[in-house]
N, C-alpha and C positions, 0 to 999 in steps of 0.2 A: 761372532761373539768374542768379548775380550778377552783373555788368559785370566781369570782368578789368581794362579799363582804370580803371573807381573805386577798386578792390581797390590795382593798381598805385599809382598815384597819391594815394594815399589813404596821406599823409606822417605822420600822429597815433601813425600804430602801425603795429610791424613785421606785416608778411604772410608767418609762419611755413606753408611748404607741404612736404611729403615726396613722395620719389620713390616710384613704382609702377610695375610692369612688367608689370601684367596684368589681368584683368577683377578674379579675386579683393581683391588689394590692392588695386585703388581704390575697390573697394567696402566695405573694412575702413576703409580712409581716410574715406570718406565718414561712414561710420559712426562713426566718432570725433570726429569736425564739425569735420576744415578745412574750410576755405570755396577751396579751390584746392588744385592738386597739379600732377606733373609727373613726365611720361613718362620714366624716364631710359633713356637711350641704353646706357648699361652693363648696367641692368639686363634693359632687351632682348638686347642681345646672350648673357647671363647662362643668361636664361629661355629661349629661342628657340633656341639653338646648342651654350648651355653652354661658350663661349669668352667672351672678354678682349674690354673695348673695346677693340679695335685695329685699329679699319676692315674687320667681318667683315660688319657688318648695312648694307643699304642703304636706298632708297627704298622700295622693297616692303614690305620688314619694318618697317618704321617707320609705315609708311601705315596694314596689316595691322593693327599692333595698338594705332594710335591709335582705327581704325573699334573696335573690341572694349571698350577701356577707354571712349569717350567716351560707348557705349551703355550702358555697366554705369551711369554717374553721372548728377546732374543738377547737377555745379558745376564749374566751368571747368578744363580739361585745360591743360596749355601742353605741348605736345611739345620733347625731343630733337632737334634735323633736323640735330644734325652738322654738316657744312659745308656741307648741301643738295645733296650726290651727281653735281657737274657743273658745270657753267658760271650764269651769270645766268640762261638760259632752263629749266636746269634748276630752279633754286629758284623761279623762278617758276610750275612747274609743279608742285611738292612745296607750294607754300601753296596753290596753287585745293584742291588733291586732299586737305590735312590739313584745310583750311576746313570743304570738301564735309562729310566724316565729323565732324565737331562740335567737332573742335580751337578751342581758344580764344587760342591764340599756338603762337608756336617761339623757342628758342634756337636763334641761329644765329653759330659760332663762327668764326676765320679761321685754321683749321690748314689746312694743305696735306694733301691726300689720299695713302696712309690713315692718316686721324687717329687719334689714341689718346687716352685718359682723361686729361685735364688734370691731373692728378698725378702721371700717369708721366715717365719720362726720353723725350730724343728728339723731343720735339714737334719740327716745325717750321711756320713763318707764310710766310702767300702773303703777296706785296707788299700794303699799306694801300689802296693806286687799284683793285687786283684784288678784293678784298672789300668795296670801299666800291658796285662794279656789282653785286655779289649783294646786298647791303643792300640798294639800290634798288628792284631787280628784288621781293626779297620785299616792300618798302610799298607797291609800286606792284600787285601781285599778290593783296593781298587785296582782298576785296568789303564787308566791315564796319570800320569804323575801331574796333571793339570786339576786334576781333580784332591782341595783339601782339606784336612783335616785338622782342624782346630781343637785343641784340648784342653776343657775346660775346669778346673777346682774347686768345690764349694768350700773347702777343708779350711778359709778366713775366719767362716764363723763356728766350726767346732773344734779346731786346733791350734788356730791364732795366725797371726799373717807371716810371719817368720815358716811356719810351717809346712805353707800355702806357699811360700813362694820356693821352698825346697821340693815340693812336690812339681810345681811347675818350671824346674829347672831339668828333672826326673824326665817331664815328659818331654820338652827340647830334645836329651838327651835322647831317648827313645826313637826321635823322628816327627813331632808334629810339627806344623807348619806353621804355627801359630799357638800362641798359650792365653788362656781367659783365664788369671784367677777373680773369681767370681764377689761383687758385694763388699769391696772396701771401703771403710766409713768415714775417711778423713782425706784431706789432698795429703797430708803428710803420706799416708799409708801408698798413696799412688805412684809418689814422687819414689818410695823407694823402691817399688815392683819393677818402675821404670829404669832405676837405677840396676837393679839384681840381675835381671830378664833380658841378654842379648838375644831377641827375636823379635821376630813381625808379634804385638800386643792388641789384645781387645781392650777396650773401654765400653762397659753397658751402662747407657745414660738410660735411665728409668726415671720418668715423670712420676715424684714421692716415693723414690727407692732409697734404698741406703747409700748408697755413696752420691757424693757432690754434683751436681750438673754441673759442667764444664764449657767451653766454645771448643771446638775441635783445635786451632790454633796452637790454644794454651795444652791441650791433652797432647797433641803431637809433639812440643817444645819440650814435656816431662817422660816423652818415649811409646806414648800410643798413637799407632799408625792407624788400627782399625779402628771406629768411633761408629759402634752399634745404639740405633735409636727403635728396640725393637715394639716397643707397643705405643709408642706416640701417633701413628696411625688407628692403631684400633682405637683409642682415647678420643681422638679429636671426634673420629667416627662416629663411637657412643654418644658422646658430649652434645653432636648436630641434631643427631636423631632423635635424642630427649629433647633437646629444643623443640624441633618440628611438629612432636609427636605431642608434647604439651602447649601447642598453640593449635594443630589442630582440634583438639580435645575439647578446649577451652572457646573458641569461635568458629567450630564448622569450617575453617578455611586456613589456606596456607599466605593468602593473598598479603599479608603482611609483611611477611618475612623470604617473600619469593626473593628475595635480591640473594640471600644466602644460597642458595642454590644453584646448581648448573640448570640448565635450561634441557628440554628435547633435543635441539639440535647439537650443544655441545656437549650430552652424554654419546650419543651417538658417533660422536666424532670420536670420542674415546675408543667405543668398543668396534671403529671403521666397518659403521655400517656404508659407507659409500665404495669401498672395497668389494663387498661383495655384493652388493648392486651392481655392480660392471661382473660382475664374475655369475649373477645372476640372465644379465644380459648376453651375455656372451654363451652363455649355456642354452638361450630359448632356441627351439627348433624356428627358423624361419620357414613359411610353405613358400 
């Protein structure tokens, strides 16, 4: 598996990764050769509940199906962990247990619990001294320095961006390895986060989010390395499957639209069932 921290750090060229929310997509992910991805927190609650990020998924569920996705790959997971579900000792117990199952980092944000999707209305931030002890608690919590932690800000939209980016200077400062201030709504505002912020930078490109969509090019040229595209997989997802499901509804048959689809034998190639058909064979008892 690659280093996360070279990946991160590794300033020459953006490190375009997509969000996943399951064994399947990251195994599609993988298969189209990023070299990293990322759990998203939305997309679990999405997949898993079938609600809103809006602080419905916790510890458990996030654990659950990092252990699922980190087995499905062989290139570095970064998890969702939300606000890390608790106090300092809780998030120091959510990095041993994401560590454990093969997690390769967390984002870890400082909204006040329950948190919602950084794009929605309503956010609100726990005091900077309150999240600078969970920051701690998770560097101090992992067992590989390969393994990181990204630290994320909502505090653009209830303290203004000058604020936000004091806070994300704060957390540098502390030790992450990475800074996400969250939902800025002009390239102006980008331009200066990149200008403020000597670190490895997120960029969350959200399909009808608040801030601009960008080409990764242009996002690296104003100082972000990382160029997170976390629910453009569940979207397209959704998007195919109302199609299908509203053409089989409508004509009893998919026969139309079969071209939009993978076929039997190339889902199967995805999930290498030929694999274990020799591992099958290899297993029968011969008399």
């Amino acid at each position: 598996m690659a280093s996360i921290r070279k990946l991160v750090y590794d300033k020459s060229k953006p490190l375009v990764f997509p969000g996943v929310y399951d064994a399947i997509t990251a195994r599609i992910a993988q298969k189209a050769g990023f070299e990293a991805m990322f759990q998203t927190g939305y997309g679990t609650s999405a997949a898993l509940l079938g609600m809103p990020d809006y602080g419905f998924i916790g510890s458990t569920e996030t654990i659950d199906n990092a252990r699922r996705i980190c087995k499905s790959v062989s290139v570095p997971v970064i998890v969702d962990a939300d606000t890390g579900y608790g106090n300092p000792l809780s998030v120091w117990k959510l990095v041993n247990e994401l560590e454990a199952v093969g997690a390769s980092g967390i984002f870890l944000e400082d909204q006040k619990w329950p948190k919602r999707c950084g794009h929605m209305s309503g956010k609100e931030v726990i005091p900077k001294e309150e999240y600078s002890e969970k920051l701690r608690a998770a560097l101090d919590a992992r067992k590989s320095k390969d393994f990181i932690v990204v630290a994320r800000t909502d505090s653009r939209a209830t303290e203004g961006l000058d604020a936000a980016i004091k806070r994300g200077l704060r957390y540098k400062d502390i030790g992450a390895d990475a800074i996400f201030i969250e939902a800025p709504k002009s390239i102006d505002e980008m331009k200066k986060i990149g200008k403020a912020i000597d670190a490895p930078l997120v960029a969350n490109m959200i399909e009808g989010g608040a801030t601009p969509l960008l080409p990764s090019s242009r996002l690296h040229k104003m100082g972000f390395n990382l160029i997170l595209y976390p629910l453009s997989v569940l979207y397209a997802n959704t998007f195919a499957t109302l199609q299908i499901l509203k053409q089989l509804k409508k004509s009893g048959t998919t026969s139309k639209i079969k071209d939009r689809l993978v076929n039997f034998d190339q889902f199967n190639e995805i999930v290498e069932l030929s694999k274990f058909k020799k591992m099958e064979h290899r297993y029968t008892t011969k008399l």
